[in-house]
N, C-alpha and C positions, 0 to 999 in steps of 0.2 A: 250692225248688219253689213254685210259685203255681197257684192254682184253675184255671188256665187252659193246664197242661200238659194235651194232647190225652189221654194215657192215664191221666189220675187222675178221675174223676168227681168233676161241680160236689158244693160242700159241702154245699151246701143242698140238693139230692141226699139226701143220705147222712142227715142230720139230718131231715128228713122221715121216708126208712123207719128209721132208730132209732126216731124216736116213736112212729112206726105200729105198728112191728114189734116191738119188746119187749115181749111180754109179762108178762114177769118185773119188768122197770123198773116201767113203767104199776101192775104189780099191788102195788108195796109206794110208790108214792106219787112216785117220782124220776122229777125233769122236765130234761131237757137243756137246757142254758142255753146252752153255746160250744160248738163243733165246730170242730178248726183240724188238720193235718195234724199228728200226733202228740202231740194234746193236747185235752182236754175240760174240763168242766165240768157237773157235776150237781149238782143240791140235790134235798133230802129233809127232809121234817117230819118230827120223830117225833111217831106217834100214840101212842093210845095202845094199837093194836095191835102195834108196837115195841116195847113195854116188856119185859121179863123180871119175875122172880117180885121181885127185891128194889127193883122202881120205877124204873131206870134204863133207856135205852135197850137191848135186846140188843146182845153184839158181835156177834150175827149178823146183824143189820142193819147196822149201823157196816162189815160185811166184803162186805153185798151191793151197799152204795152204794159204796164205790170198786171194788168188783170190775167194775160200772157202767161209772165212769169209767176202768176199763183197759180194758176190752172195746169200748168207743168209739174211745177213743183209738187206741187198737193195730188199729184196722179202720178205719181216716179217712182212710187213702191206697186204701180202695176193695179194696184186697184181703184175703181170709179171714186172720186167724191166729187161733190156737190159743193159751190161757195153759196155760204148760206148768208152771210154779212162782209162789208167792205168799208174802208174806209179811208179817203184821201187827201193828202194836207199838200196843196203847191206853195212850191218855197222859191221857185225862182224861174221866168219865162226861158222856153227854149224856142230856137229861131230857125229858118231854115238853115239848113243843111248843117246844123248838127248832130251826132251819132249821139244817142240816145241809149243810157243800158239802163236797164232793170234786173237788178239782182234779189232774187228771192230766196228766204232763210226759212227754214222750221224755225217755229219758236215752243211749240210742244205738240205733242200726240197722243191723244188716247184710242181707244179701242174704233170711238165714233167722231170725233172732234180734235183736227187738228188746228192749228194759228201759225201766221205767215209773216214776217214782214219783208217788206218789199221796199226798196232802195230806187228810185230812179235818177240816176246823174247823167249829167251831158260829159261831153269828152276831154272837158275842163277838168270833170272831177266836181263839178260844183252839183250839190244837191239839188233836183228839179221838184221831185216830190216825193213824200213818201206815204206808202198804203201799207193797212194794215188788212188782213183775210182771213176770215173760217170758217172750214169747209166743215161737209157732214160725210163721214166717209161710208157709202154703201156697201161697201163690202163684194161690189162683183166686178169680177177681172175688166180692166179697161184693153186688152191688147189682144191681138189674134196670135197665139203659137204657132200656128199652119206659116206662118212668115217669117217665122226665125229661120236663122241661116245655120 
């Protein structure tokens, strides 16, 4: 598939109201970097409003940034789905002021059920955690065309 199948809305599209539109992303700091049909990218600083009590990043930031990048991802062919399961393995604390990415892959798609995995490293490169996601895809356009350019 390419950006230029009549019924997939352009990326750039899509990548504009994510930015506009998340308010949950926006509000903990994660800026979208790649948008591609079944695949994203976000990074995130940890502040030091991410920390938890013993100085490390929380895993609930570490769980809200790929959860980010699966919810991107899994809505980038323009249509709504739904994360119906998730799952997260931390492999290695992140600290303030680290840059944080989250890369998210298809790993298959069928008509109603797609599967994601999700990559998060620090800037090291060193693995922080990886999630695994999948969604239920409903089938009704996530994007407004009256906004395309």
């Amino acid at each position: 598939m390419n950006d230029q199948t009549p019924d997939l809305p352009p990326l750039d599209l899509l990548k504009r109201q994510f930015k506009e539109n998340d308010g949950f992303m926006n509000a903990i700091g994660a800026e979208l970097v790649e948008i591609d049909r079944g695949s994203s990218k976000i990074q995130m600083q940890v502040r030091k409003e991410s920390l938890s009590f013993n100085g490390t990043c929380h895993g609930g930031a570490i769980f809200s940034l790929a959860d980010c990048a699966f919810g991107v991802a899994s809505n980038s062919y323009g249509t709504l789905s739904a994360g119906i399961d998730v799952h997260i393995v931390y492999t290695e604390a992140a600290r303030l002021g680290d840059l944080l990415t989250a890369t998210a892959r298809e790993v298959s798609r069928t008509r109603k059920i797609a599967v994601y995995d999700i990559k998060v490293q620090n800037d090291k490169g060193a693995l922080v955690a990886s999630f695994t996601g999948t969604v239920y895809i409903l089938g009704i356009p996530n994007y407004k065309a009256e906004t395309a350019e």
